[in-house]
C-alpha positions in Angstrom: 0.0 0.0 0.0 1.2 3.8 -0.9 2.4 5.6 2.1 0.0 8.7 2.4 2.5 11.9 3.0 0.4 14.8 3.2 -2.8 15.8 1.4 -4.2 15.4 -1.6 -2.3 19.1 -2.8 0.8 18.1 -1.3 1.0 15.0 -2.8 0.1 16.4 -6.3 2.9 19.2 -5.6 5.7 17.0 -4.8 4.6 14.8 -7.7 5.0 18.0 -10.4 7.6 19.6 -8.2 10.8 19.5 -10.5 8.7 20.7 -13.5 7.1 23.4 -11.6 10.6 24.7 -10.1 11.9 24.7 -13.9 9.2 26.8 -15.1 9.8 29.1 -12.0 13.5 29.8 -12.3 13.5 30.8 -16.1 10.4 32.7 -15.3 11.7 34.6 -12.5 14.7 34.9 -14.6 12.7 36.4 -17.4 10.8 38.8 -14.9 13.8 40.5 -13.7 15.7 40.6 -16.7 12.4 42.2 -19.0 10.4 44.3 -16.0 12.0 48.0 -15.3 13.7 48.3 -11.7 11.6 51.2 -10.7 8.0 49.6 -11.4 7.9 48.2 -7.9 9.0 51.6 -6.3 5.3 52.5 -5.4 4.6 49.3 -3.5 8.0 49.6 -2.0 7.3 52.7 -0.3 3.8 51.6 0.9 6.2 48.6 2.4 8.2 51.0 4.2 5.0 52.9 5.1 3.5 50.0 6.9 6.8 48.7 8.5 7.0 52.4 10.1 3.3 53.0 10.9 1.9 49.1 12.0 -0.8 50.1 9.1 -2.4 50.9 5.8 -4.7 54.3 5.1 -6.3 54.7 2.6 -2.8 56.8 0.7 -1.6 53.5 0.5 -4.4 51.2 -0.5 -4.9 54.2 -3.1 -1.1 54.0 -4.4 -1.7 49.5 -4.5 -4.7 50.2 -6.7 -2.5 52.2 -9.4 0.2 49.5 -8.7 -2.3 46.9 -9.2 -3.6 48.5 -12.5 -7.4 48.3 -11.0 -10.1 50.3 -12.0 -11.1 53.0 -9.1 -14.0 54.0 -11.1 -16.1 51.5 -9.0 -18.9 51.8 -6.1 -16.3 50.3 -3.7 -14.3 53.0 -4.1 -16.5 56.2 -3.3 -17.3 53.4 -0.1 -14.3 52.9 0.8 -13.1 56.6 0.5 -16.0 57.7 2.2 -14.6 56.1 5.8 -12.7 57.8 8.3 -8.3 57.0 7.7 -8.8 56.0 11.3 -11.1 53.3 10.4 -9.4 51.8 8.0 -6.2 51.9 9.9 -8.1 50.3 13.0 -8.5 47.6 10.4 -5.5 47.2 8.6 -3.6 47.2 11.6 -5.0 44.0 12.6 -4.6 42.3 9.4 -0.9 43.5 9.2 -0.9 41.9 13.2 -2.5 38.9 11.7 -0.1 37.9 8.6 2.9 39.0 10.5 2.2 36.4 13.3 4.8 33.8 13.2 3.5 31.8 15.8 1.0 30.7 12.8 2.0 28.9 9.4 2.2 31.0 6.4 -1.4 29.5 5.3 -3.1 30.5 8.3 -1.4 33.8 8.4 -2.5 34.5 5.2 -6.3 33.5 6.0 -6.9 35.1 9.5 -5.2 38.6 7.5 -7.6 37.7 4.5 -10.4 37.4 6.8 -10.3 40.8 8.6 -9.4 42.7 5.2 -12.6 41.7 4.2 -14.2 43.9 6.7 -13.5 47.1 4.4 -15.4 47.9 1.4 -14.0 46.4 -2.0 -12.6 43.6 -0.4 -15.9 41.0 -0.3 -14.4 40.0 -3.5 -11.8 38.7 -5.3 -7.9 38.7 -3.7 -5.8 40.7 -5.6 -6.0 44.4 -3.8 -6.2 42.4 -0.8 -3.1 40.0 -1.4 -1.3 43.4 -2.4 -2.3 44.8 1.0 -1.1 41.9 3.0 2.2 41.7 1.1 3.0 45.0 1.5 2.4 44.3 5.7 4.5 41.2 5.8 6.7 41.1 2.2 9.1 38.3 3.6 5.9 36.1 4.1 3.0 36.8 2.0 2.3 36.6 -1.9 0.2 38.5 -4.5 -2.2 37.0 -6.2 -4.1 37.6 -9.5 -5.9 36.4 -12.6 -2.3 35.6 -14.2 -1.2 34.0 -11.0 -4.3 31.5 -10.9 -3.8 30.7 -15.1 -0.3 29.9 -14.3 -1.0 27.6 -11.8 -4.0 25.9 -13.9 -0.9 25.6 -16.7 1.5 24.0 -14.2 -1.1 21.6 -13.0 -1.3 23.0 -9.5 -5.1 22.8 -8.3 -6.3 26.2 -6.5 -9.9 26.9 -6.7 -12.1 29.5 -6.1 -13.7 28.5 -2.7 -13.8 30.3 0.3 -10.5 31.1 1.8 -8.8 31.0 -1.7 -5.8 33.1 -0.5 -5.2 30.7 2.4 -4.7 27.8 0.1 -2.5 29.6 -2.1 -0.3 30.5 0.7 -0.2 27.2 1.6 0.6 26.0 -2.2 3.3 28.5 -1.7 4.8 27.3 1.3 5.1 23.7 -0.1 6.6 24.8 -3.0 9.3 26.2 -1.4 9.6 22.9 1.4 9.9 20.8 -1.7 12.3 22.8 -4.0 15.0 21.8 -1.3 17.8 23.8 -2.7 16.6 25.4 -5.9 14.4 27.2 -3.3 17.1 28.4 -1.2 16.7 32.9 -1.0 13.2 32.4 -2.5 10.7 33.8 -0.7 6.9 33.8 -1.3 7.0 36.9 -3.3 9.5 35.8 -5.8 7.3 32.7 -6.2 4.9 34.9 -7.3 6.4 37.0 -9.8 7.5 33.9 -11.4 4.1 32.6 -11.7 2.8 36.0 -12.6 5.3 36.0 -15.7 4.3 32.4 -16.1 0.9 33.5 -16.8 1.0 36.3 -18.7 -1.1 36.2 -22.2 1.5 38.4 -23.7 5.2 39.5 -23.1 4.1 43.1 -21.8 6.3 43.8 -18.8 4.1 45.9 -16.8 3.0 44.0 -13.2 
């Protein structure tokens, strides 16, 4: 009888895993050598930001939308706007408590900070402002997430669906990826994981992020 090592994902990861870490290192490679040095200034300084103030107002979820290329032509926006900076800092703060919390695995980090971002308008949906927002709290542990992310991972084989707690998972697929690429994942963090996937899944060669 197989010897059971994990779950079904883990399992399925380690299967693919020398595959997957070939497509990520030319990927990664390809991402820093095409994508201009300055584009991640803006979510660099929200970084720094956060690190100094324990928070995000609504300045820097602003500046992640631009970064993010997201439309701020949308109800969530005159919603979210609408709320006192003290609010939203109330709230941030514990989400940047949350996915900075060692004492929990990167997965569960990632879901408890998920869970309190979606307290704030705009964020009921979808995790790609909100995976930006968490990164930018805890860029050593957390990952961005979007559209190209998610058709990467459906091209590499790796299942993520779109159930409840979504970011959680992908944390989690993240986390294994980097237990099982031994030393091919040595200086990776989470982050570079996912601009690897994010160049992975891009429908074009545009180098914008």
């Amino acid at each position: 009888m197989k010897k059971t090592t994990g779950t079904p994902a883990q399992e399925e990861l380690a299967a693919v895993c020398g595959q997957v870490w070939d497509v990520l290192i030319a990927a990664r490679a390809g991402y820093l050598a095409t994508v201009s040095a300055h584009y991640d200034e803006v979510f660099h300084d929200v970084v720094q930001r956060t690190e100094r103030a324990g928070s995000l107002g609504k300045t820097d979820i602003a500046a992640l939308v631009v970064w993010k290329r997201l439309s701020a032509q949308t109800r969530w926006v005159t919603e979210l706007m609408s709320l006192p900076d003290t609010h939203v800092r109330a709230v941030t703060e514990r989400a940047v408590t949350a996915v900075r919390d060692t004492a929990l695995t990167r997965g569960e980090a990632a879901r408890a900070g998920r869970g309190i971002i979606w307290e704030l308008p705009g964020f009921r949906t979808g995790d790609a402002l909100a995976s930006a927002i968490l990164t930018a709290a805890a860029p050593q542990r957390m990952a961005v997430y979007d559209r190209r992310v998610q058709h990467a991972l459906d091209t590499l084989g790796l299942t993520l669906t779109s159930t409840p707690g979504r970011y959680g998972r992908y944390l989690q697929l993240l986390d294994d990826l980097l237990h099982h690429g031994a030393t091919r994942a040595d200086g990776w963090t989470a982050r570079d994981i996912d601009t690897a996937l994010y160049w992975t899944g891009r429908p074009d060669p545009a180098p914008s992020r």
